[in-house]
C-alpha positions in Angstrom: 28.6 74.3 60.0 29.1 74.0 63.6 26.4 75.9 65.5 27.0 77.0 69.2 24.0 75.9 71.5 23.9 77.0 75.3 22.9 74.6 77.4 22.1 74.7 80.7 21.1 72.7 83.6 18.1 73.6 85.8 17.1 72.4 89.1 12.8 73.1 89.3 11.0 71.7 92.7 7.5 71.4 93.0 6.3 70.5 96.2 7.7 67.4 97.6 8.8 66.5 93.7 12.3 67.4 92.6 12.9 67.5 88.6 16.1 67.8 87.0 15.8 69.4 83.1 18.5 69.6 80.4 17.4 73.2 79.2 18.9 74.7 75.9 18.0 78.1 74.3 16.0 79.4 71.8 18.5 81.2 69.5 19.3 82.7 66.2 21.1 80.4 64.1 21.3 78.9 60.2 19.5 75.7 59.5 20.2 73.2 56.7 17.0 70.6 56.0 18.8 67.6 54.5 17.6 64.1 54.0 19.5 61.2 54.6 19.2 57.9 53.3 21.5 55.0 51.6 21.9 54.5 48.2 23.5 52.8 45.5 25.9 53.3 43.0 24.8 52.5 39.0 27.1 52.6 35.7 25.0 54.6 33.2 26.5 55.6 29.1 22.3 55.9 28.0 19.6 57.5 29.2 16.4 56.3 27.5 13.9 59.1 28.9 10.4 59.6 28.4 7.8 61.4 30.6 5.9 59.3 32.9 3.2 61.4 33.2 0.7 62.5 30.1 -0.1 66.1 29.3 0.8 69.0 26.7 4.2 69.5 25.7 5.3 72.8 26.8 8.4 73.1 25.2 11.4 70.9 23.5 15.1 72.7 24.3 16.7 69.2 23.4 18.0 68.9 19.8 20.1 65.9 18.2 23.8 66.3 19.2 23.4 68.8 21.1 26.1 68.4 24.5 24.3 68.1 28.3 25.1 67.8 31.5 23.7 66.2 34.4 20.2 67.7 35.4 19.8 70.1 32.6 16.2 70.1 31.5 15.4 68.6 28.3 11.8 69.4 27.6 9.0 70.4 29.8 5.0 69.3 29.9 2.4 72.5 30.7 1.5 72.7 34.4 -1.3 74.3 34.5 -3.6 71.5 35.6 -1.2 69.9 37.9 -0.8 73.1 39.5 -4.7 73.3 40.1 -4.2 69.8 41.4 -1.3 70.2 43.7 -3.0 73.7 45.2 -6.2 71.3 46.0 -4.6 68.6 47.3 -2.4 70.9 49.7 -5.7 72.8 50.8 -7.5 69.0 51.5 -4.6 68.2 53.8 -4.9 71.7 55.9 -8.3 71.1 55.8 -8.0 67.8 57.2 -5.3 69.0 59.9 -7.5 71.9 60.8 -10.5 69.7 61.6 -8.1 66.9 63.8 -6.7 70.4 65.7 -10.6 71.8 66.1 -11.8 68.4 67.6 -8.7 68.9 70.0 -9.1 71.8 71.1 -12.6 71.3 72.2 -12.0 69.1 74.5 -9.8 70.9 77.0 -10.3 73.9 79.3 -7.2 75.2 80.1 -5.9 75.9 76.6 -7.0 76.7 73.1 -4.5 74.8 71.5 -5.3 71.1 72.5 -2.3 68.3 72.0 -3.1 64.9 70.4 -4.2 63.7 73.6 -6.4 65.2 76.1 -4.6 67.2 78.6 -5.2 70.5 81.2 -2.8 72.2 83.9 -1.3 69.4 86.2 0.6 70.5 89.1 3.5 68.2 90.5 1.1 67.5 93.0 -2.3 66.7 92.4 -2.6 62.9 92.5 -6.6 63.5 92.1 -8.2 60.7 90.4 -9.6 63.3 87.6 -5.9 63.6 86.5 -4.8 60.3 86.3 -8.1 59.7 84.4 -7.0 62.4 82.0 -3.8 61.0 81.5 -5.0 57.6 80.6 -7.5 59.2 78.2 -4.4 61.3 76.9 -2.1 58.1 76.5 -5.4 56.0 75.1 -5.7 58.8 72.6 -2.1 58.7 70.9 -2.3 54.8 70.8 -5.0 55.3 68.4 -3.7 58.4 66.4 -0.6 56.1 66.1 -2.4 52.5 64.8 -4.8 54.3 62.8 -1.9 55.9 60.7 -0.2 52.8 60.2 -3.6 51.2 59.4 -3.8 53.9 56.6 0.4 53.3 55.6 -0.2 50.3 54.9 -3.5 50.1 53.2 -1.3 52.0 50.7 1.6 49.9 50.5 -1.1 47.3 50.0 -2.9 48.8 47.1 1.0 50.2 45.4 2.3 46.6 45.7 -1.4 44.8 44.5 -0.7 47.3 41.0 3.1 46.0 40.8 1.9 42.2 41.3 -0.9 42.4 38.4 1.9 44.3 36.1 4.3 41.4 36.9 2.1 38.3 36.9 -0.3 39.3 34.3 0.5 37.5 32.0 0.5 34.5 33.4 -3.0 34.9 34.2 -3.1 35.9 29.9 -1.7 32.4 29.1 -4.5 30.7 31.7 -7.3 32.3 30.0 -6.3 31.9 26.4 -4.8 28.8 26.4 -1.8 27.2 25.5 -2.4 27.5 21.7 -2.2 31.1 22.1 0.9 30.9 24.1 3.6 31.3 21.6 1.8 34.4 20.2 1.9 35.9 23.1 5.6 35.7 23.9 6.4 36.7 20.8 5.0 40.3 21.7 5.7 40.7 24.8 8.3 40.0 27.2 8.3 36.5 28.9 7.1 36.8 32.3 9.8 36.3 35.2 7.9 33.7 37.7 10.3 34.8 40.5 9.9 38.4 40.3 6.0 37.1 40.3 5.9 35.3 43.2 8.1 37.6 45.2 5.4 40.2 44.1 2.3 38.0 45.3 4.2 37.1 48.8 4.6 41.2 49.5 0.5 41.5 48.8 0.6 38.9 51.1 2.5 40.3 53.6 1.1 43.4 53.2 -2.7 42.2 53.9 -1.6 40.2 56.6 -0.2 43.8 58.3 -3.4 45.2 57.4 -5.1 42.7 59.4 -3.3 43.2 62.3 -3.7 47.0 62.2 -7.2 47.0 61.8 -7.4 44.6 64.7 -5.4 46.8 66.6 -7.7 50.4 65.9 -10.9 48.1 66.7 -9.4 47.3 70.1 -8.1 50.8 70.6 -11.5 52.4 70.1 -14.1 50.7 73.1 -11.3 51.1 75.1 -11.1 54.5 74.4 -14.6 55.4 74.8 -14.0 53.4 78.3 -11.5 55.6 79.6 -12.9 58.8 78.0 -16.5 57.6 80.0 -14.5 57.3 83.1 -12.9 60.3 83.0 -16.1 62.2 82.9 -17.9 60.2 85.5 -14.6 61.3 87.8 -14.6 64.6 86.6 -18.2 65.2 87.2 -18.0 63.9 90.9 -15.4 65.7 91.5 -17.6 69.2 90.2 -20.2 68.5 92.3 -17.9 68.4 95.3 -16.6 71.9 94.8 -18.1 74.2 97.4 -20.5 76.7 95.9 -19.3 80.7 95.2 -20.9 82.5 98.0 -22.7 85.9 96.6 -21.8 89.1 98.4 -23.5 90.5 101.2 -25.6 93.5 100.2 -23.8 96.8 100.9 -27.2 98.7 102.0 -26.7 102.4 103.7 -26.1 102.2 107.2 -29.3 104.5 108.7 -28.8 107.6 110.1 -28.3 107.9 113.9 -31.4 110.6 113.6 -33.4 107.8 112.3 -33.2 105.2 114.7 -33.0 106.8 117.8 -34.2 104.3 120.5 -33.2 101.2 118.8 -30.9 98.3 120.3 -28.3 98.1 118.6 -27.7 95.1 116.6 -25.0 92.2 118.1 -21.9 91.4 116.0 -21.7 88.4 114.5 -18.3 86.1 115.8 -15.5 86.5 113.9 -14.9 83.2 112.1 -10.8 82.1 110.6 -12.8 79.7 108.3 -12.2 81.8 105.3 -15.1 82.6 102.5 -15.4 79.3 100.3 -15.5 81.7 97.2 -12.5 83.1 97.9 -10.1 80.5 98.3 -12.3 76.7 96.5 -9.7 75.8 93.6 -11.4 73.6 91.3 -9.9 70.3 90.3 -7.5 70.4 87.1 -9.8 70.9 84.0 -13.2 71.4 86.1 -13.7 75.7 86.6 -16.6 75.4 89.2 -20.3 74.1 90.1 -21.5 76.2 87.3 -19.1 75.1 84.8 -19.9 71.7 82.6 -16.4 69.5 82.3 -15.8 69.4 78.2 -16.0 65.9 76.9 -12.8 64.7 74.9 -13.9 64.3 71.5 -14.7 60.5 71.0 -12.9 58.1 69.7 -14.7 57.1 66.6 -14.3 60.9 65.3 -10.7 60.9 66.5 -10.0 58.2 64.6 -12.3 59.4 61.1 -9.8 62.3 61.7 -6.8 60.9 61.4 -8.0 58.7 58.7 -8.8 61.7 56.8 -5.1 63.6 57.4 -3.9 60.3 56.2 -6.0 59.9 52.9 -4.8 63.7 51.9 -1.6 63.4 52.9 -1.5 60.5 50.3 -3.0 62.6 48.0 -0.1 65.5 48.1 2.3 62.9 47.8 0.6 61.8 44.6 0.2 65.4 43.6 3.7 66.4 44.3 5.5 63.9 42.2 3.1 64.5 39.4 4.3 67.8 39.6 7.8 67.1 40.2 7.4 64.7 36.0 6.4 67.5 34.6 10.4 68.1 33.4 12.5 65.7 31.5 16.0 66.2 33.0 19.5 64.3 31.9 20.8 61.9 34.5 24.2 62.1 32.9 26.8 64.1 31.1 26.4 63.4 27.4 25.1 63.9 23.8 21.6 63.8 22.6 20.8 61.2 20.6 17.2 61.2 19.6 14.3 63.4 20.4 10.7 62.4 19.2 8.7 65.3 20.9 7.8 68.9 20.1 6.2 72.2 21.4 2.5 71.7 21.9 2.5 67.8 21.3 -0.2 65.5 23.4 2.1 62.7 25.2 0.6 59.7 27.3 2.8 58.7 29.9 5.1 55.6 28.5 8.3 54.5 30.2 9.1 51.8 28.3 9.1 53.9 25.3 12.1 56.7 25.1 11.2 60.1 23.7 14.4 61.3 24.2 17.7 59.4 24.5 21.1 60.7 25.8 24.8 58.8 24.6 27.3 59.5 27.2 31.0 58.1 27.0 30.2 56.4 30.7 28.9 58.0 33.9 27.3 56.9 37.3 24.2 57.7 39.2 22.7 56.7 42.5 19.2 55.2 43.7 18.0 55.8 46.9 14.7 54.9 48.7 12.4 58.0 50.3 9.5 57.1 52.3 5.5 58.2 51.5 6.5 60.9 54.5 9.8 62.4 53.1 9.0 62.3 49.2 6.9 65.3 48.9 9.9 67.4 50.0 11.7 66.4 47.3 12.5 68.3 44.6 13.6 67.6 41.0 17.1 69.7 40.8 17.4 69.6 44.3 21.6 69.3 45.3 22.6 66.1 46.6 26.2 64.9 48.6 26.7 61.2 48.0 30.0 59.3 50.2 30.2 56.2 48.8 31.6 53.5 50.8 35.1 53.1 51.8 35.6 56.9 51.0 35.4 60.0 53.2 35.4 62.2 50.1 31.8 63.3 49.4 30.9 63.3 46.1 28.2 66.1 44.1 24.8 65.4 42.0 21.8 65.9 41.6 18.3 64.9 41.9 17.4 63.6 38.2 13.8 62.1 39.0 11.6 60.8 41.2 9.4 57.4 40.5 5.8 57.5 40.6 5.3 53.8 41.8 5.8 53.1 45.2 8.6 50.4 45.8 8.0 47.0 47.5 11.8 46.4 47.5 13.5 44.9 50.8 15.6 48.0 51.0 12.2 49.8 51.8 11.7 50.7 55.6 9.5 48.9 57.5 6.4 49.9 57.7 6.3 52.2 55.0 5.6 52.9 51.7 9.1 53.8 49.4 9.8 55.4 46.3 12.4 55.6 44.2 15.1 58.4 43.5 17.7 58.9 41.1 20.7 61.3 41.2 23.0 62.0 38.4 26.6 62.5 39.8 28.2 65.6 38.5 31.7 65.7 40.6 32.9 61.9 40.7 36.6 62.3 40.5 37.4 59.0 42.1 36.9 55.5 41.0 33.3 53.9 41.5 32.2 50.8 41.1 28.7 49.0 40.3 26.3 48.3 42.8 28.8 50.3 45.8 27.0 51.6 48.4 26.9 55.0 49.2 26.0 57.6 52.0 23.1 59.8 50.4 21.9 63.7 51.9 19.4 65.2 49.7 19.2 69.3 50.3 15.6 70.1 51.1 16.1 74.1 52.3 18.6 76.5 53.6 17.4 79.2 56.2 19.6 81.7 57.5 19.8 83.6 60.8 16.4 82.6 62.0 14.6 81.3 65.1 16.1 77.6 66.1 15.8 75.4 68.9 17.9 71.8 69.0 15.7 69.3 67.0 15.5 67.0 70.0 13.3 69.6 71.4 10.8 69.1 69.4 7.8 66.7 70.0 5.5 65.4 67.4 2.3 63.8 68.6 -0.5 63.7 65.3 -1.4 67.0 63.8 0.1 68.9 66.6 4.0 69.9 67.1 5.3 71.1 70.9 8.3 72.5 72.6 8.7 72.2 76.2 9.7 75.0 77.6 10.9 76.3 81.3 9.5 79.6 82.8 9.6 80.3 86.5 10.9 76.8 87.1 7.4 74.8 85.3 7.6 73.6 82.2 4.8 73.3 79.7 3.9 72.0 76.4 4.0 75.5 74.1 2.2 75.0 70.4 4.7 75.7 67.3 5.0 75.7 64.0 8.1 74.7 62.6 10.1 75.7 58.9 13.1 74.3 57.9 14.7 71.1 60.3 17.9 69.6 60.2 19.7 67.0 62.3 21.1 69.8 65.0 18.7 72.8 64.8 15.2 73.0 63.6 13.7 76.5 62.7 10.2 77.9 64.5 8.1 79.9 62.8 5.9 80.4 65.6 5.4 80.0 69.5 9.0 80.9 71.0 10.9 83.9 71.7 14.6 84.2 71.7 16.2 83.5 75.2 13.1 81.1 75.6 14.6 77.8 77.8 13.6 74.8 76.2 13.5 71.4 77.6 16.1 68.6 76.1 15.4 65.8 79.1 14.1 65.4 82.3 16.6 64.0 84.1 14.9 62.5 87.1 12.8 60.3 84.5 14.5 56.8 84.8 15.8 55.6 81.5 13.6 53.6 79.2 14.7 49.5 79.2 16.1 48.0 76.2 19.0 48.9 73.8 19.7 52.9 72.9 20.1 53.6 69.3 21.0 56.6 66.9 21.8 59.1 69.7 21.8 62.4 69.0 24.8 64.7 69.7 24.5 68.2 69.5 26.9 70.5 68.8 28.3 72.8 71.6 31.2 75.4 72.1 33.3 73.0 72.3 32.6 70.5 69.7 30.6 67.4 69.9 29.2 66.5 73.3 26.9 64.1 74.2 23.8 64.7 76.4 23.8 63.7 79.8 
């Protein structure tokens, strides 16, 4: 749905400093939160399903020959506990988020609401060494919010793929221990091992403590040169406090005598009027410093800054796990068919098993698609949640719906780098055209609708840690304005808090050069007129 967006180009001069901004408005408008990723198609006439979780059977709707469709729940496991889980887990991570925002905003004096980085009121103008001290503190600060969270991806990635390689090359270490007279026993139980998928296993451990490594290397270097910068910016500050004239008190008002009581007395000589105005009245203290009276606030250090983040990190992870959990507790069809087998009941125990079906679905042939969603996306995701899949070659977008989500993380190629992946099925409910196994396919996952609420374009907003900004124009300055966000989509994203309607936003800053080096995925924003590009 095309949605109009004003934009507008303002001209805003400070001092000697002229700054060009692409503005647009903050406006009423209808937002659809999708996720996008790439997928592939998959040929599917049996669905072996079993719940990967363990827990209580809450109840059984699938019988024998009964007739389902794609995503119709089968049977369902009591929530009661994983709903006590999932509510923990989400009050860790605000907990976590709360304290990295606390530590923030104690450092700064010019707002309660600190950003990632240490900052306070900057005029165009004031090259003072306090500020440019601040602002390496500030960049310091957000090099080490930024390592320390990939540190903490990939210590995860680590410890998912370090649980796939034992799965995969266990029992090759069986055969070593037991011996070769043991061997044949052993195959004859369990699957033979697969020495490729083993060593491709091992090499991503490998790989993945190797990027370990190298992050940890990188937050131990970040960290003493923090404190560094953070010691420099104080010793500046602190100089430049002491400088600051101090507030001259007011004179005494005492009553003027009485002619009657000083009647022979010379009178008193005027003092010379001075232009020098009264120091009080016109010292302005350096950015972040209030006066002599006034202590300059330490940024918070860099160990705790980094603890923080580590923390956010570890209950973040600990949603995600939460989440999908939550998200096994239904046993949904991936395809149109007719039940074959059902070996559960109402109030059973079940352990999690895979590899053994508890309820098995004959279909006369149907698709489905896989798809890959990072550690960051996955908790969005909802079993049942609508899908849009184009495959390749087509233009005709195709329906479904998300079947289930994996619970181990995926080490696979396709995974981004960097991250941690898991898998995601969806069982195609509208294919009317011919597909074909292993076809790629464009995949947008529905994650909320909004209507008629509070929007600004998405490339408005900024992200830096725990804390989310729009820059916004009034009276010609722009500043950094606290927000929190709802629903985001590629054009619009919806704000819950912080703006007001008819607020001016800031897309670009025009009289910034251009960063060097190649410029990829481009946003366009939708205008009036159709698509334009930003200029």
């Amino acid at each position: 749905m095309a949605v109009p967006v004003a934009l507008a180009g303002m001209i805003a001069t400070n001092g000697s400093r002229e700054s060009v901004y692409r503005t647009a408005l903050a406006e009423t408008a209808d937002v659809d939160a999708t996720l996008d990723a790439p997928g592939t198609i998959q040929p599917v006439n049996q669905a072996n399903l079993s719940f990967p979780i363990g827990g209580t059977i809450r109840s059984v709707s699938a019988t024998v020959g009964q007739h389902v469709g794609v995503g119709q729940t089968l049977a369902e496991l009591d929530t009661t506990s994983l709903d006590a889980q999932l509510a923990s887990a989400q009050s860790a991570t605000a907990a976590a988020a709360a304290r990295l925002a606390a530590d923030q905003s104690s450092q700064t004096v010019t707002t309660p609401v600190a950003p990632t980085a240490f900052s306070a009121e900057i005029t165009a103008n004031s090259p003072d060494p306090a500020s440019a001290a601040r602002e390496r503190v500030s960049q310091l600060q957000a090099r080490l919010l930024a390592d320390q969270h990939q540190a903490d991806q990939d210590i995860t990635r680590e410890k998912s793929d370090v649980t796939t390689e034992r799965g995969l090359c266990q029992a090759f270490a069986d055969v070593t221990r037991t011996g070769t007279s043991h061997s044949a026993k052993s195959a004859s139980v369990s699957p033979s091992p697969d020495p490729d998928k083993c060593q491709s296993a091992i090499a991503a451990v490998l790989a993945d403590q190797a990027a370990v490594d190298h992050d940890q290397r990188a937050v131990a270097a970040d960290l003493p040169t923090l404190s560094t910068a953070i010691d420099t910016f104080m010793t500046t500050a602190q100089a430049i406090r002491e400088t600051q004239p101090s507030p001259t008190p007011e004179p005494s008002q005492a009553p003027k005598p009485t002619p009657a009581a000083t009647p022979a007395s010379t009178p008193r000589p005027t003092p010379a009027p001075t232009s020098r105005p009264q120091a009080r009245a016109t010292a302005k203290p350096a950015p972040g410093i209030t006066n002599r009276t006034t202590s300059v606030l330490r940024p918070v250090s860099a160990e705790q800054l980094a603890a923080d983040q580590a923390a956010i990190d570890a209950a973040q992870a600990q949603l995600t796990e939460a989440q999908q959990a939550h998200d096994q507790a239904e046993l949904r069809s991936p395809i149109d068919g007719t039940v074959g087998s059902v070996t559960l009941s109402a109030g059973q125990s079940v352990q999690g098993s895979p590899g053994t079906p508890q309820i098995v679905v004959i279909g006369p042939g149907a698709h489905q698609v896989t798809t890959l969603v990072s550690d960051v996306n996955v908790a969005s995701v909802q079993v049942g949640a609508a899908a849009t899949v184009i495959p390749s070659g087509s233009s005709t977008p195709v329906t479904g719906q998300v079947v289930s989500i994996g619970l181990l993380a995926s080490s696979s190629s396709a995974s981004p780098a960097g991250s941690t992946s898991y898998p995601i099925t969806i069982g195609l409910t509208g294919a009317n055209e011919q597909l074909f196994a292993g076809q790629s396919a464009s995949v947008s996952i529905m994650l909320g609708h909004a209507s008629g609420v509070l929007t600004v374009p998405s490339s408005a907003v900024h992200h830096l840690g725990a804390r989310t900004t729009v820059s916004v124009l009034r009276n010609g300055t722009p500043s950094d304005v606290p927000v929190t966000l709802g629903a985001a989509g590629p054009a619009r994203t919806q704000v819950l808090t912080g703006l007001n309607p008819g607020d001016q936003v800031i897309l670009a800053d025009l009289s910034r050069p251009l960063p060097a080096g190649d410029v990829q995925n481009v946003r366009r924003i939708t205008g009036g007129g159709g698509a334009q590009p930003v200029r």
